[in-house]
N, C-alpha and C positions, 0 to 999 in steps of 0.2 A: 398320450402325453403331448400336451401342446408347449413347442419351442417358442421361448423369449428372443425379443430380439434388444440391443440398447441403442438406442437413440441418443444423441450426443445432440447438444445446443451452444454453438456459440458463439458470443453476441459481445457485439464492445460501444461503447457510449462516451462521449466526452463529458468532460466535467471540469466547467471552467474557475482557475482559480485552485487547484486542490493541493498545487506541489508550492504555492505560497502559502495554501494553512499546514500543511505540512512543517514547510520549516518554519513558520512562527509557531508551532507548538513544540518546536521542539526547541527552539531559542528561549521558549517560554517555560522549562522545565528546571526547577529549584538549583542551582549552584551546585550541590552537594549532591547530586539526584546523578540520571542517570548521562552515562559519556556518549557521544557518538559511535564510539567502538562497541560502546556495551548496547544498542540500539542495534546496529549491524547484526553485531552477536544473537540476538535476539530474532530478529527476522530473516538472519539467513542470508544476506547481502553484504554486499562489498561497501567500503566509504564510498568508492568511486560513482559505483550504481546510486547510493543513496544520496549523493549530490547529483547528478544525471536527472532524477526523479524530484527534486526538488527545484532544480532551475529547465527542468522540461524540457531535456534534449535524451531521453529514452528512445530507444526502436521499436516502434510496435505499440505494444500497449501493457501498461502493469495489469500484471494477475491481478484478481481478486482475493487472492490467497496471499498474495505479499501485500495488497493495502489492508487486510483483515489482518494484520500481523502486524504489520505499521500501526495500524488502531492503536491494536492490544498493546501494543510497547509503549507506545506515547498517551495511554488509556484516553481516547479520546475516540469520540465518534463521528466521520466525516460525513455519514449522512447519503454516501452512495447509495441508489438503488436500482436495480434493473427492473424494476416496475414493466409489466408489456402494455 
C-alpha cells in the first residue's frame, strides 16, 4: 500500500482597491436590507475586524475564506483570483 502525503500551498497576493469596494457595497445595500451587525453575524467577525478590513489596517492578510464569506453576505463578486 502506497502512503499519501499532503502538501499544503500558501500563497497571498495584493489586490488593490478591495476594502474600498467592500465598503461601498455595503453602504450600497437597500435601507431596509441587511445591518452591519447582521454582516458580522454572517461572516463570523467582529465590527471591529470588519472596519480594520475596510479601511485597511488588518495584520497579515484576510483569509480567503472570510472574503468568500464577505462575497456571499454582500452577494457580490470581488473578482479575486489566485491564477498561477
Amino acid at each position: 500500500m502506497v502512503q499519501a502525503v499532503r502538501i499544503r500551498k500558501i500563497q497571498e497576493i495584493e489586490v488593490k482597491g478591495i476594502s474600498d469596494r467592500i465598503k461601498q457595497a455595503r453602504l450600497s445595500l437597500p435601507r431596509n436590507g441587511k445591518t452591519l451587525d447582521d454582516l458580522c453575524h454572517e461572516v463570523g467577525i467582529s465590527r471591529t475586524y470588519w472596519y480594520d478590513i475596510e479601511n485597511d489596517r488588518i495584520r497579515g492578510a484576510l483569509s480567503i475564506e472570510n472574503l468568500q464569506k464577505i462575497e456571499k453576505a454582500l452577494d457580490i463578486n470581488l473578482g479575486v483570483s489566485f491564477d498561477d
